[in-house]
C-alpha positions as CSV (number, residue, x, y, z in Angstrom):
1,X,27.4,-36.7,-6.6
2,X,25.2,-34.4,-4.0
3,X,24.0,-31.2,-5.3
4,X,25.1,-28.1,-3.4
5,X,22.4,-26.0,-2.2
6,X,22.5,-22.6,-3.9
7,X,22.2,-19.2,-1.7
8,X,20.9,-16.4,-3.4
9,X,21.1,-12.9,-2.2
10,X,18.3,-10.4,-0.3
11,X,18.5,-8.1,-3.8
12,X,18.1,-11.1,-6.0
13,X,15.3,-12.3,-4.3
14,X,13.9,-8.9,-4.1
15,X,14.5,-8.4,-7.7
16,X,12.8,-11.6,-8.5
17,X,9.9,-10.7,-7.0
18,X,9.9,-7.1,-8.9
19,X,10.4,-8.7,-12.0
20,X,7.4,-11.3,-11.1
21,X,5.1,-8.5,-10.2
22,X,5.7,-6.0,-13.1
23,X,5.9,-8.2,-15.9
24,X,2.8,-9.6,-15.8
25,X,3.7,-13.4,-16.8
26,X,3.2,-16.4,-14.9
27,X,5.3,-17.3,-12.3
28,X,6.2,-20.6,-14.0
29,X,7.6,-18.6,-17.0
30,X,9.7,-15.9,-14.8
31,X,10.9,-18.6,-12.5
32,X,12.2,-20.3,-15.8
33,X,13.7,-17.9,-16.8
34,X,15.9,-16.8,-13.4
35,X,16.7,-20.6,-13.0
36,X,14.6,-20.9,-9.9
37,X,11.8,-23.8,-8.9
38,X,8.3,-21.7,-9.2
39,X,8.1,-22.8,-5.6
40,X,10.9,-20.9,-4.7
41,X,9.6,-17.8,-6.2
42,X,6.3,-18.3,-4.7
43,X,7.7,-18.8,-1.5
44,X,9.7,-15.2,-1.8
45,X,6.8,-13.7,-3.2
46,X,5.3,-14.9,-0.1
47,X,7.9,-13.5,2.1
48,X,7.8,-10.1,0.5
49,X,4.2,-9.7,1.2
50,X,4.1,-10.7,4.6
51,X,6.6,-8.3,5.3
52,X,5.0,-5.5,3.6
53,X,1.8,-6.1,5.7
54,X,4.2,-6.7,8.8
55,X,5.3,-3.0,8.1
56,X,2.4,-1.5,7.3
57,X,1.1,-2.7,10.9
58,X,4.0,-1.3,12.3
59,X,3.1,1.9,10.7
60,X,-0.2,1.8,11.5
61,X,0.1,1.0,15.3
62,X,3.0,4.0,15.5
63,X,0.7,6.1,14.0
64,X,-2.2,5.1,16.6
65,X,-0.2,5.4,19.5
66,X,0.9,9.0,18.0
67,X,-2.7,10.1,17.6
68,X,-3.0,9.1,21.3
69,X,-0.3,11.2,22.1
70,X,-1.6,14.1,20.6
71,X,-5.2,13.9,22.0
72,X,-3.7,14.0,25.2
73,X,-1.7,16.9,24.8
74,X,-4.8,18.7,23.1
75,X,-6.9,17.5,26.4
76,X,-4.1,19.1,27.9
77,X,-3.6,22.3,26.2
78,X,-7.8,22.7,26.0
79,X,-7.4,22.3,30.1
80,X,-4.8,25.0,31.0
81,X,-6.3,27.2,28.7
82,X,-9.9,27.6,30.4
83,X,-8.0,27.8,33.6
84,X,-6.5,30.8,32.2
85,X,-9.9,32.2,30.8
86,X,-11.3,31.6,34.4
87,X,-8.1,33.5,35.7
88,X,-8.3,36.3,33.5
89,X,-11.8,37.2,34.1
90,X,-10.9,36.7,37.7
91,X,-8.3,39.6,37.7
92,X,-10.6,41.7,35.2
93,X,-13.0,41.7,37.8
94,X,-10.4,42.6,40.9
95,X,-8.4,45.2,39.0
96,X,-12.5,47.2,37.5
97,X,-12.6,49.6,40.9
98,X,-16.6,49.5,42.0
């Protein structure tokens, strides 16, 4: 008789993984004890902690090209403001009769 591949859920397997990391007991045991192969657990350990670095790239590139942004708009901002510096002393100059 062929054995039917079981499916388990994104929350079980995220759950799993919980359970693996704040218990503090061996994989072997925990997988034991949610009916899993340890390699199955491993594997979605795995998973979860590649994708927790894959976000926290993401993060860390959106908040790279955000700090690019911003330098440019204080490059900006820094520029039109000595132009109006320059300006006002310009007019300061034309409006003091001599």
């Amino acid at each position: 008789m062929p054995r039917t591949r079981r499916r388990f859920t994104g929350e079980f397997k995220t759950e799993a993984v919980r359970l693996l990391e704040e218990s503090g007991r061996p994989l072997q045991a925990v997988a034991e004890e949610l009916g899993v192969h340890p390699n199955q657990l491993r594997m979605w350990r795995n998973e979860h902690l590649a994708a927790g670095s894959a976000e926290a790239l993401a993060r860390q590139k959106a908040e790279a090209a955000e700090l690019a942004r911003l330098r440019r708009e204080n490059k900006r901002l820094e520029q039109e403001n000595e132009i109006l510096k320059r300006a006002a002393a310009f007019f300061a100059r034309e409006a003091v009769p001599s």
